[in-house]
DRENPAMAR-478593 format. One record per atom (N, C-alpha, C): residue in one letter; atom name; x, y, z. Coordinates in nm, 4 decimals, padded with zeros to 6 digits. Example, Ala and Ser with C-alpha at 12.3 -4.5 7.8 and 13.67 -1.06 7.14 Angstrom:
! residues 2
{r a	a N	X 01.3190	Y -00.5690	Z 00.7800}
{r a	a CA	X 01.2300	Y -00.4500	Z 00.7800}
{r a	a C	X 01.3200	Y -00.3300	Z 00.7800}
{r s	a N	X 01.2850	Y -00.2250	Z 00.7080}
{r s	a CA	X 01.3670	Y -00.1060	Z 00.7140}
{r s	a C	X 01.2900	Y 00.0030	Z 00.7870}
***
This chain:
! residues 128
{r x	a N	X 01.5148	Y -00.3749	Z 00.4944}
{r x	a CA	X 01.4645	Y -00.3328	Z 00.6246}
{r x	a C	X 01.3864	Y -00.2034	Z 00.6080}
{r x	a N	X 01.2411	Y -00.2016	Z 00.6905}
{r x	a CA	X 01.1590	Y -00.1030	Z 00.6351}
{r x	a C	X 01.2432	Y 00.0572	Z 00.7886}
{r x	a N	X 01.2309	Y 00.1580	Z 00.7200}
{r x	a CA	X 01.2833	Y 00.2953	Z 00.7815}
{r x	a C	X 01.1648	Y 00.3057	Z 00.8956}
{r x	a N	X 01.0703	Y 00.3204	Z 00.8095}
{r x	a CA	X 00.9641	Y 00.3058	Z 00.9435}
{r x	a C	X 00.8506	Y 00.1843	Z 01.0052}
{r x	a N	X 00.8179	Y 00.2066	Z 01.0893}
{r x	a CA	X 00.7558	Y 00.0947	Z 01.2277}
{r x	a C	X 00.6272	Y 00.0950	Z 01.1530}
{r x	a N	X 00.5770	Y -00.0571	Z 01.1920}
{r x	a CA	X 00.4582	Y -00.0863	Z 01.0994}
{r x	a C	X 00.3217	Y -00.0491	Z 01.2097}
{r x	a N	X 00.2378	Y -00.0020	Z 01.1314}
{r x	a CA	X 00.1142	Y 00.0242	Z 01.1798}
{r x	a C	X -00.0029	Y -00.0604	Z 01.2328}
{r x	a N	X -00.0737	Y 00.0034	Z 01.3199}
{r x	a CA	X -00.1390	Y -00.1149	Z 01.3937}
{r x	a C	X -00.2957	Y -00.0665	Z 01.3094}
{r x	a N	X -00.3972	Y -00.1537	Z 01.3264}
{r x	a CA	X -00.4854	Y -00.1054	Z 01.2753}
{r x	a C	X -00.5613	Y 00.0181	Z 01.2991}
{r x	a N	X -00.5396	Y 00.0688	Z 01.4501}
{r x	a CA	X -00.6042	Y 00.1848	Z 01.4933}
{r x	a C	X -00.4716	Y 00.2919	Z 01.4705}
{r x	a N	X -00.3357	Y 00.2728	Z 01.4797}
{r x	a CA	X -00.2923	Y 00.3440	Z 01.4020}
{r x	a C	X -00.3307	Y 00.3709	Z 01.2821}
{r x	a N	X -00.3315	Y 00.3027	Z 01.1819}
{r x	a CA	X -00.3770	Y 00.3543	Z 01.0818}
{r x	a C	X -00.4956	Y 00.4847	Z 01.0329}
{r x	a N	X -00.5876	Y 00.4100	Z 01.1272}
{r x	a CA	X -00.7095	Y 00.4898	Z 01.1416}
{r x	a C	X -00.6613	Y 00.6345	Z 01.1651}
{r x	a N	X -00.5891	Y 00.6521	Z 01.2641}
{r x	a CA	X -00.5535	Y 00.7913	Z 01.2807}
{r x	a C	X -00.4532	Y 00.8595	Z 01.1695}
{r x	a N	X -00.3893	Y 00.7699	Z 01.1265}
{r x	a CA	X -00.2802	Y 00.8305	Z 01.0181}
{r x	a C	X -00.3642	Y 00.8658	Z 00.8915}
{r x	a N	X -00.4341	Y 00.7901	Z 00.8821}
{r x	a CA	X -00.5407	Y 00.7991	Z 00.7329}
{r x	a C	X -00.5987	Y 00.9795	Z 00.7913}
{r x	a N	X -00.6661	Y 00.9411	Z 00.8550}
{r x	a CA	X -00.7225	Y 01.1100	Z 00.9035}
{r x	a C	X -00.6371	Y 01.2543	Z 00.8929}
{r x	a N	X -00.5061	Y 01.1980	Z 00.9248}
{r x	a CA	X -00.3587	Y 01.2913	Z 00.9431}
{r x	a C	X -00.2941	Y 01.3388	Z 00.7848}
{r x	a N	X -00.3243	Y 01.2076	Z 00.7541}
{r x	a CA	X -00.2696	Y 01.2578	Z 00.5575}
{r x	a C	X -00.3859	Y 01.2943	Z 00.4960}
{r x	a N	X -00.5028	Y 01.2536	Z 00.5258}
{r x	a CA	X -00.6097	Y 01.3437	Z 00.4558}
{r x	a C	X -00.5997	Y 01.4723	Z 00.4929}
{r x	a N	X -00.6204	Y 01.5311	Z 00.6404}
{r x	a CA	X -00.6726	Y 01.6298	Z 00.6703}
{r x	a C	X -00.4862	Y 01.7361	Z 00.6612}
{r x	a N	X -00.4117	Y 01.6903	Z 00.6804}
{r x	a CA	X -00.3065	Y 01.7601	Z 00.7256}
{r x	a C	X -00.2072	Y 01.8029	Z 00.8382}
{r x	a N	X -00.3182	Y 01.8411	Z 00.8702}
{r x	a CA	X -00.2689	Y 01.9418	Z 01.0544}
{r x	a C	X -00.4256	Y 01.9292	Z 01.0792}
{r x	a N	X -00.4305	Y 01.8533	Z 01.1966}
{r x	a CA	X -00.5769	Y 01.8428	Z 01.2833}
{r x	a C	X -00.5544	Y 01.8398	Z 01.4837}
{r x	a N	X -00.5984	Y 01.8241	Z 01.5487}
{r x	a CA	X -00.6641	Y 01.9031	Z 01.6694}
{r x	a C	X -00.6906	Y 01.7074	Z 01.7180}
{r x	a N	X -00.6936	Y 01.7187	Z 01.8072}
{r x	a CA	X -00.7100	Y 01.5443	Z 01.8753}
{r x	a C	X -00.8674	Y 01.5051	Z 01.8876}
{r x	a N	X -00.9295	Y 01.6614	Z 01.9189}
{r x	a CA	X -01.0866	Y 01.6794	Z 01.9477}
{r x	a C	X -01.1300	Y 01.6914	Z 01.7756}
{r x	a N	X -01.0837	Y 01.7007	Z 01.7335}
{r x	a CA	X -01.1477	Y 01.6919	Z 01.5397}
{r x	a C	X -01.1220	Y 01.5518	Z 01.4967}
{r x	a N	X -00.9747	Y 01.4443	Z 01.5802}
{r x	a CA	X -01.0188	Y 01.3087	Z 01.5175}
{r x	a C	X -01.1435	Y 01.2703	Z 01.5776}
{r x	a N	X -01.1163	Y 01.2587	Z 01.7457}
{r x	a CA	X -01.2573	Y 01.2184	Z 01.8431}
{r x	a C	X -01.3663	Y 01.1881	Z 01.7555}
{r x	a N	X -01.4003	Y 01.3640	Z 01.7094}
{r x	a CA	X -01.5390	Y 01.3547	Z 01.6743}
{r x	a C	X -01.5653	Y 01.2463	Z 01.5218}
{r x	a N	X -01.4790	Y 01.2406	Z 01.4827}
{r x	a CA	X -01.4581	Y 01.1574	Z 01.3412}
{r x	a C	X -01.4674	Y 01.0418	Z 01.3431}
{r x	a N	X -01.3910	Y 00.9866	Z 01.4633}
{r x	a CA	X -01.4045	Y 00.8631	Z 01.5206}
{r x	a C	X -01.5238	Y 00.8142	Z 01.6323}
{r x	a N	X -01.5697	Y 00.9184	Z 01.6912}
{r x	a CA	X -01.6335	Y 00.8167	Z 01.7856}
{r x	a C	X -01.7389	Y 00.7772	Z 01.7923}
{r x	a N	X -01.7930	Y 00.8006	Z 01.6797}
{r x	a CA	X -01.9426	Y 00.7151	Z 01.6877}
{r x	a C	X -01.8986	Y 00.5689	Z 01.6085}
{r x	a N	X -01.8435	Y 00.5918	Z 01.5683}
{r x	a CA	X -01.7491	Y 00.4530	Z 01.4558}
{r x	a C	X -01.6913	Y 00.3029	Z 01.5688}
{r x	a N	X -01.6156	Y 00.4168	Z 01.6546}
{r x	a CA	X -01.5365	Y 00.3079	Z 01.7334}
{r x	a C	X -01.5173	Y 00.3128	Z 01.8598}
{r x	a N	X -01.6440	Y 00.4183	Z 01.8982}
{r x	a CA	X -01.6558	Y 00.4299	Z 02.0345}
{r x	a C	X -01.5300	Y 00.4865	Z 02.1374}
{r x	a N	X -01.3999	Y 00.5467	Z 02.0829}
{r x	a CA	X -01.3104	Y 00.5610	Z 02.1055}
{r x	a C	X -01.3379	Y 00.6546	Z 02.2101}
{r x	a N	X -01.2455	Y 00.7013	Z 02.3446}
{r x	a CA	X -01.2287	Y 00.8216	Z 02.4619}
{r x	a C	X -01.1623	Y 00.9347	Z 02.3549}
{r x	a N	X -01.1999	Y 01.0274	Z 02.4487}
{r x	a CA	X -01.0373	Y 01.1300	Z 02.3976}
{r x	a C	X -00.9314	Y 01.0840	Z 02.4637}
{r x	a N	X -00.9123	Y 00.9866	Z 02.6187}
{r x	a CA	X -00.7653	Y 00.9452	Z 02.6259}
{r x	a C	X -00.7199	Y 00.8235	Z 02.5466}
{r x	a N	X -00.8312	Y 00.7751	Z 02.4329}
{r x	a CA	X -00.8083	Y 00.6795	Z 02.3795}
{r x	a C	X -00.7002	Y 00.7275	Z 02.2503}
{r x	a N	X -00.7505	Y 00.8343	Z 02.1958}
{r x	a CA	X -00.7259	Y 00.9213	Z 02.0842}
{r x	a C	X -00.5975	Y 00.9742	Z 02.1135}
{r x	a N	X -00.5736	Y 01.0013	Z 02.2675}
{r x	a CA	X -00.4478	Y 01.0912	Z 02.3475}
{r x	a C	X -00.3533	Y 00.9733	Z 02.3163}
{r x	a N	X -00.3844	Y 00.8265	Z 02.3724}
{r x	a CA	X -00.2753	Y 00.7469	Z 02.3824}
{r x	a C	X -00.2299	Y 00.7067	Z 02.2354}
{r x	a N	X -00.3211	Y 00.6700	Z 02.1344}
{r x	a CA	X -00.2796	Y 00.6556	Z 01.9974}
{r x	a C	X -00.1597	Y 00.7693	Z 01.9182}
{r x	a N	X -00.2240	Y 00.8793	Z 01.9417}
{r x	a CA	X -00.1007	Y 00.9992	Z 01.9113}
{r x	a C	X 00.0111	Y 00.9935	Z 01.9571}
{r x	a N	X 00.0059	Y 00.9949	Z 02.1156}
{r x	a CA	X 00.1242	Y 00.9611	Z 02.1616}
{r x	a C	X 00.1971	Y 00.8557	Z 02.1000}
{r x	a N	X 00.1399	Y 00.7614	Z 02.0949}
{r x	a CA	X 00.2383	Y 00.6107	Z 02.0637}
{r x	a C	X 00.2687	Y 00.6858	Z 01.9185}
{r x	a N	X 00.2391	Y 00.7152	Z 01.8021}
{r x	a CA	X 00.2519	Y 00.7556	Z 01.6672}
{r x	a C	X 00.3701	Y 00.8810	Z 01.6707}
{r x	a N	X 00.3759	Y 00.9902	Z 01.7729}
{r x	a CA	X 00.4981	Y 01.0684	Z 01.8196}
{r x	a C	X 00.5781	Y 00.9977	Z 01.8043}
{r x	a N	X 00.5537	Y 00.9023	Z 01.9333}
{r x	a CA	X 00.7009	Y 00.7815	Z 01.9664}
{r x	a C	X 00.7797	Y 00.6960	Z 01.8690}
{r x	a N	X 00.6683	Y 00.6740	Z 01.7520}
{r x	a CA	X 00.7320	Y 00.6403	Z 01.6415}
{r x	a C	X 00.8082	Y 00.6899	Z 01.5804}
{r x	a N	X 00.7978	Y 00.8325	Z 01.5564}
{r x	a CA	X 00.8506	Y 00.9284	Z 01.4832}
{r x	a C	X 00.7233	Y 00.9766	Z 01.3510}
{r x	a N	X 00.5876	Y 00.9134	Z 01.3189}
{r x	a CA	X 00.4985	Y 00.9206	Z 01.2604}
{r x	a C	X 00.4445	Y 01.0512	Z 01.2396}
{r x	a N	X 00.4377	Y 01.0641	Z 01.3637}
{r x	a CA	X 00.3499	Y 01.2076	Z 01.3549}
{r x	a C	X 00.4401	Y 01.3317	Z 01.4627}
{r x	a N	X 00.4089	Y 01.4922	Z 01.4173}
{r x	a CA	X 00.4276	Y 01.5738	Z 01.5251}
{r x	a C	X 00.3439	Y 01.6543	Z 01.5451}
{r x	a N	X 00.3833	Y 01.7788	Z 01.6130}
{r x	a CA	X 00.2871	Y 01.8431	Z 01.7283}
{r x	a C	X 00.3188	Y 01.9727	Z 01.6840}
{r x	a N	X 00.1954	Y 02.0801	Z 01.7306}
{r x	a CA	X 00.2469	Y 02.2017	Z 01.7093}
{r x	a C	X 00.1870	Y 02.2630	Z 01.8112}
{r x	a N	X 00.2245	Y 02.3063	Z 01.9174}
{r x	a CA	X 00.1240	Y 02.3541	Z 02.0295}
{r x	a C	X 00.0462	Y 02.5090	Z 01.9917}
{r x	a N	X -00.0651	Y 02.5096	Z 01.9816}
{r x	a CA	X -00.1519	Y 02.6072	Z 01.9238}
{r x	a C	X -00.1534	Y 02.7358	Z 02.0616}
{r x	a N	X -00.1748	Y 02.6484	Z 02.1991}
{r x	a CA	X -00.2015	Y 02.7880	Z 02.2807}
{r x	a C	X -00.1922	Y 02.6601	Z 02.3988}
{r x	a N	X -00.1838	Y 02.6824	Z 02.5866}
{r x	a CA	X -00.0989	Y 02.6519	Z 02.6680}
{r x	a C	X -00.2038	Y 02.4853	Z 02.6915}
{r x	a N	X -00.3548	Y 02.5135	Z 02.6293}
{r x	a CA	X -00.4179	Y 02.3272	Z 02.6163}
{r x	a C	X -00.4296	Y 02.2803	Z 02.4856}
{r x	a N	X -00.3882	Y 02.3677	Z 02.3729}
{r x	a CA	X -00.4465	Y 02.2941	Z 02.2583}
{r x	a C	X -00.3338	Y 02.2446	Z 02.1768}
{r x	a N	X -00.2999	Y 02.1116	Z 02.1097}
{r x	a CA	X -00.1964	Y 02.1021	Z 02.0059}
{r x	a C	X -00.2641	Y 02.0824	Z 01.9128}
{r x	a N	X -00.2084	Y 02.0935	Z 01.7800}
{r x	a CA	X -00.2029	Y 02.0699	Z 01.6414}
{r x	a C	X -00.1440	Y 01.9172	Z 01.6005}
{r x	a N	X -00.2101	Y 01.8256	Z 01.5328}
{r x	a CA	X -00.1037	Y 01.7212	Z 01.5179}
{r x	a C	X -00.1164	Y 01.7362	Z 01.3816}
{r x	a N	X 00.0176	Y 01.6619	Z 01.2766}
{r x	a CA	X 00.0220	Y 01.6573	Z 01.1437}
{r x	a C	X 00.0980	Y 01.4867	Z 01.1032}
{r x	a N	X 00.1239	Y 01.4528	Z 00.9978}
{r x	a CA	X 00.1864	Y 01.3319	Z 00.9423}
{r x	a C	X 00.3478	Y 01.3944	Z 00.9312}
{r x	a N	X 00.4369	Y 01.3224	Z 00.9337}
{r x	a CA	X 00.5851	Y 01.3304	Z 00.9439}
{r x	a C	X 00.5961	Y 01.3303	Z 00.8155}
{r x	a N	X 00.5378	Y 01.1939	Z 00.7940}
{r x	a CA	X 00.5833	Y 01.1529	Z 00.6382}
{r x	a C	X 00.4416	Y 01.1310	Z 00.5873}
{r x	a N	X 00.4588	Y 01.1672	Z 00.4695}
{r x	a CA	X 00.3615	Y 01.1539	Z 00.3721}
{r x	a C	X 00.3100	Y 01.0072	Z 00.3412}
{r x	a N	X 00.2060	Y 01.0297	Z 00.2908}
{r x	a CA	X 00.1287	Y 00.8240	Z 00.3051}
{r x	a C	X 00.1585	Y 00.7741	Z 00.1594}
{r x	a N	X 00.2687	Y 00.8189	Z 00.1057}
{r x	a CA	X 00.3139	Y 00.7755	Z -00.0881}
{r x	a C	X 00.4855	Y 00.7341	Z 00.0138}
{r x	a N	X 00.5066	Y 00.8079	Z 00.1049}
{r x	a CA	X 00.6890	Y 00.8059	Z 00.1423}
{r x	a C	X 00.6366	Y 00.6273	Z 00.2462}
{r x	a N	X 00.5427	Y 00.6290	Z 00.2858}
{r x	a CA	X 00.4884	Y 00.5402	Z 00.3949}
{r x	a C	X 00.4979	Y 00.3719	Z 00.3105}
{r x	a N	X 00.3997	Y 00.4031	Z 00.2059}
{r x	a CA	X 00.3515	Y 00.3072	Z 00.1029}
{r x	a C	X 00.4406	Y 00.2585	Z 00.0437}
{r x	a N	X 00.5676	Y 00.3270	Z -00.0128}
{r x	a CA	X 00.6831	Y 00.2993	Z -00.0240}
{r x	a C	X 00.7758	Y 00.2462	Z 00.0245}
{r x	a N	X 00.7886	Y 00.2743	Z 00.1229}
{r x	a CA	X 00.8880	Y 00.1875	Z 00.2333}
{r x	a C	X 00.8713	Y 00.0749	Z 00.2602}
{r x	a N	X 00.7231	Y 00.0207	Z 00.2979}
{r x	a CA	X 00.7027	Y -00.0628	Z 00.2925}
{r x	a C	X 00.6735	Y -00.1249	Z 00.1595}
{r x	a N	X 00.6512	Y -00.1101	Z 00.1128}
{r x	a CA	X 00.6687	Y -00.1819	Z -00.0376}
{r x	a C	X 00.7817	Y -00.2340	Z -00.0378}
{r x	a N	X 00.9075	Y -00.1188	Z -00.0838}
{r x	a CA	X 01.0304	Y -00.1556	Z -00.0648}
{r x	a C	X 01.0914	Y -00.3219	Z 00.0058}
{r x	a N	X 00.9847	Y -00.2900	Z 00.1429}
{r x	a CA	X 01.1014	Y -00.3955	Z 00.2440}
{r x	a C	X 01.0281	Y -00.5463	Z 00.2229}
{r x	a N	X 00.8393	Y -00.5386	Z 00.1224}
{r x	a CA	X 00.7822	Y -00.6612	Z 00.1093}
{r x	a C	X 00.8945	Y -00.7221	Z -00.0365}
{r x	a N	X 00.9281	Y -00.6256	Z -00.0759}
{r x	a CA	X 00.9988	Y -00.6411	Z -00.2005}
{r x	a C	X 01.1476	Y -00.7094	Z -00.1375}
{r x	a N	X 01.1879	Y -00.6770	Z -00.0465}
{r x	a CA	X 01.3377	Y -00.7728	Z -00.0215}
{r x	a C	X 01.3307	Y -00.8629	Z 00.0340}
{r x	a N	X 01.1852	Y -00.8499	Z 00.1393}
{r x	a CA	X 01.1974	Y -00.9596	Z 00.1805}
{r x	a C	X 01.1011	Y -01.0928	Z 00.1473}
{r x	a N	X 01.0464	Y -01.0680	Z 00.0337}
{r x	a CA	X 00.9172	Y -01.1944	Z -00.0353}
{r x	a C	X 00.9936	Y -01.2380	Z -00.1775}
{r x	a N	X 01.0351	Y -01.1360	Z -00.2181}
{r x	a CA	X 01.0639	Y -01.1435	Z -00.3997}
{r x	a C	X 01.2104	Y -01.1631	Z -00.4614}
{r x	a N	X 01.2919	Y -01.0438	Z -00.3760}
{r x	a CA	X 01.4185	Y -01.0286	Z -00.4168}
{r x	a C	X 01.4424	Y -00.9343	Z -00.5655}
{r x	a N	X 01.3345	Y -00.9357	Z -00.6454}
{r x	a CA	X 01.3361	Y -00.8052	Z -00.7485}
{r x	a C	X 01.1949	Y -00.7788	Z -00.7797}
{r x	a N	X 01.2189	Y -00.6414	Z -00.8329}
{r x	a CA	X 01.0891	Y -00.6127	Z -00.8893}
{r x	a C	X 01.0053	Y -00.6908	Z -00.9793}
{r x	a N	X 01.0799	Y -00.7236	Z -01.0364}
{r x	a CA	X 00.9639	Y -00.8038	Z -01.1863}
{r x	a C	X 00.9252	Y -00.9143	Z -01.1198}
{r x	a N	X 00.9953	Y -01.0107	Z -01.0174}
{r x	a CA	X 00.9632	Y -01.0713	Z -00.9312}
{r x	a C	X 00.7951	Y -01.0654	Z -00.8992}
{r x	a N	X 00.8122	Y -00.9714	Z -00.8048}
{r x	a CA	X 00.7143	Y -00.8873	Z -00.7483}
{r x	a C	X 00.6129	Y -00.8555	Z -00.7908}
{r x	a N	X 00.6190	Y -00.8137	Z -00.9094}
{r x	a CA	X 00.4761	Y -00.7859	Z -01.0107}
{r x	a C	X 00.4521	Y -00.9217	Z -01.1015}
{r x	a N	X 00.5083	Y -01.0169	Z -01.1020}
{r x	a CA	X 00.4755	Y -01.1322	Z -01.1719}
{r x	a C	X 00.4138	Y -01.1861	Z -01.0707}
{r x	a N	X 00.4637	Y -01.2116	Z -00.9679}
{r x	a CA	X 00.3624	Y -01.2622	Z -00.8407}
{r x	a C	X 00.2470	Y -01.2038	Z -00.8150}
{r x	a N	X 00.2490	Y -01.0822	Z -00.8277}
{r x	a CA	X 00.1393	Y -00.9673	Z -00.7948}
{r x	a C	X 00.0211	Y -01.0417	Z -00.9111}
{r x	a N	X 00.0488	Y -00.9916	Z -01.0394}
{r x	a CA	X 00.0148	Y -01.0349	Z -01.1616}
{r x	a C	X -00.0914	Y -01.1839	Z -01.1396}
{r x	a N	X -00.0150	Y -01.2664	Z -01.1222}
{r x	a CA	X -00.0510	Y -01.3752	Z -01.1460}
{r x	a C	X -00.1390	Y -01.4299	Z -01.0530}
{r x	a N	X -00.1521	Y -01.3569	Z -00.8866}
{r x	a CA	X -00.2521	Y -01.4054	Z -00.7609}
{r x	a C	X -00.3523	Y -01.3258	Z -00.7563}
{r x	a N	X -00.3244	Y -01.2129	Z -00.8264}
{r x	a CA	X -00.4680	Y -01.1026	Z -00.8410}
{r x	a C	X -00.5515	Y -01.1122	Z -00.9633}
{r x	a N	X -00.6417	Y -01.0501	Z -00.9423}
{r x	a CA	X -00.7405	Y -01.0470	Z -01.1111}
{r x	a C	X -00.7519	Y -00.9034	Z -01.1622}
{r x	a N	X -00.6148	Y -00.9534	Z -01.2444}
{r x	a CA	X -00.5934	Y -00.8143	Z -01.3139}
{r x	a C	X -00.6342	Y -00.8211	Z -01.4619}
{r x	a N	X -00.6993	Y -00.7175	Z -01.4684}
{r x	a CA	X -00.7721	Y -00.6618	Z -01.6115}
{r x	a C	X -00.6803	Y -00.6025	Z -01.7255}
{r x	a N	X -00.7538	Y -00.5989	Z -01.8208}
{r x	a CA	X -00.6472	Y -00.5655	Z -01.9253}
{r x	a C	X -00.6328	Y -00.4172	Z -01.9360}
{r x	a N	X -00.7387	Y -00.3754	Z -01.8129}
{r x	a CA	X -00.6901	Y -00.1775	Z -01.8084}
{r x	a C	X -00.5777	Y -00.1477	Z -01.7362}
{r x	a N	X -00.6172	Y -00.2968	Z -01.6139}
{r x	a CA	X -00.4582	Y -00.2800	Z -01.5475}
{r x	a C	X -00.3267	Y -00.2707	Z -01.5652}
{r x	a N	X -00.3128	Y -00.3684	Z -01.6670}
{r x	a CA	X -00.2102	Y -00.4172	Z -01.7514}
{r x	a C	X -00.1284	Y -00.3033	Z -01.8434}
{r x	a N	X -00.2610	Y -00.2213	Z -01.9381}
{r x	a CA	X -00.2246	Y -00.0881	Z -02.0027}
{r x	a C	X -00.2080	Y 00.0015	Z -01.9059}
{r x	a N	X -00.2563	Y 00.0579	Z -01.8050}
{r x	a CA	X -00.2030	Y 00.1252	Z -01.7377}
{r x	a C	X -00.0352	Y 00.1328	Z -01.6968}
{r x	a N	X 00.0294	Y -00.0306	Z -01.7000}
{r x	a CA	X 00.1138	Y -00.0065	Z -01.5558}
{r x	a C	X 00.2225	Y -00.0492	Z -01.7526}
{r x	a N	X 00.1661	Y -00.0750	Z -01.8433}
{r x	a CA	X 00.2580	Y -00.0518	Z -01.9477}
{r x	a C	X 00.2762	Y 00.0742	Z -02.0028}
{r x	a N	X 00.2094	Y 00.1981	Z -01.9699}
{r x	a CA	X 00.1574	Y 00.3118	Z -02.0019}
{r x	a C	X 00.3092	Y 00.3755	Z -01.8990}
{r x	a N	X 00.2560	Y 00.3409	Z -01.7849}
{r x	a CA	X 00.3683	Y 00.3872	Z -01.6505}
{r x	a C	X 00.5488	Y 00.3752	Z -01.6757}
{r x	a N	X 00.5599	Y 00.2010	Z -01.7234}
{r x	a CA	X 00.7019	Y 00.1567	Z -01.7558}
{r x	a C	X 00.7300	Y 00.2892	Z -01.8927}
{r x	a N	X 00.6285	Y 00.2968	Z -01.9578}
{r x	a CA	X 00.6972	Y 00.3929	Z -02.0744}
{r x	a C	X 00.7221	Y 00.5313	Z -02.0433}
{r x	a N	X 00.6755	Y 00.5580	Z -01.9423}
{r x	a CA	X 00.6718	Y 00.6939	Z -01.8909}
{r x	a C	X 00.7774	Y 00.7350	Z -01.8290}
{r x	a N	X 00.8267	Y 00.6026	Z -01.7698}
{r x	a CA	X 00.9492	Y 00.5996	Z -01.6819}
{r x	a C	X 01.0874	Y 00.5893	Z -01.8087}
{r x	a N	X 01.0806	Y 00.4820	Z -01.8630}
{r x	a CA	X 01.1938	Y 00.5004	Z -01.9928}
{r x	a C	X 01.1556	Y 00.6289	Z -02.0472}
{r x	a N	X 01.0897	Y 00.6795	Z -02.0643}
{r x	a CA	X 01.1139	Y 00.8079	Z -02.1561}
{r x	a C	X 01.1831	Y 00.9441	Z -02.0114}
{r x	a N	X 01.1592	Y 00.9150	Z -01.9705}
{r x	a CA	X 01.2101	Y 01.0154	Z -01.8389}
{r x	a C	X 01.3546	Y 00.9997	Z -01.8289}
{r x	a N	X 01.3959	Y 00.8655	Z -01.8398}
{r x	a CA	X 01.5470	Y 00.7964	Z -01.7977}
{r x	a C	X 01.6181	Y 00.8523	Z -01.9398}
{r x	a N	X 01.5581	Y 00.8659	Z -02.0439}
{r x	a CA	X 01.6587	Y 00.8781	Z -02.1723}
{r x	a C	X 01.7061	Y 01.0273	Z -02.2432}
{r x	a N	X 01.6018	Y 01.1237	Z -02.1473}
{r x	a CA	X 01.6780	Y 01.2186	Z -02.1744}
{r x	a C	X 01.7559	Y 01.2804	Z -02.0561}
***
């Protein structure tokens, strides 16, 4: 079971902006967004809100009209979780998981050294 609530696509949009930038202003996504997606600022207002409600994002009130918004959780703690819960609930184990992965994608042989590069990185970490 994933810890956190899955994202909608315009969530995302705003969360991507939130882990890039950090701590941003609702009028700094606006402008980021709205030639893109034509979005309001109460469009931008209601997305934040709903992402609060999640527990996604919080607030820092700057002065008595302006807030600060930031990411709760980091987009590696995000990526994870859900990973995690495609992992219990498609595969049942890891090697599972990457053999499936493996075998429906077109993976290269840099890919391959890479993520054998990674497993060794990890045993050598575990043995001392």
């Amino acid at each position: 079971m994933s810890k956190y609530p899955n994202l909608t696509g315009a969530d995302s949009i705003i969360m991507e902006i939130l882990w890039r930038d950090g701590v941003t202003s609702s009028s700094a996504i606006l402008k980021e967004i709205k030639n893109k997606l034509n979005w309001s600022r109460q469009t931008v207002g209601t997305y934040l809100k709903r992402l609060i409600e999640k527990r996604l994002v919080g607030t820092k009130k700057v002065n008595k009209r302006i807030y600060h918004y930031y990411p709760v959780i980091s987009r590696e703690e995000y990526a994870a979780d859900k990973t995690t819960s495609i992992l219990n609930k498609y595969y049942g184990n890891l090697s599972h998981m990457v053999a499936g992965i493996v075998k429906n994608e077109n993976i290269t042989d840099t890919d391959l050294d890479e993520l054998e590069k990674l497993i060794q990185k990890i045993r050598s970490k575990e043995e001392k």
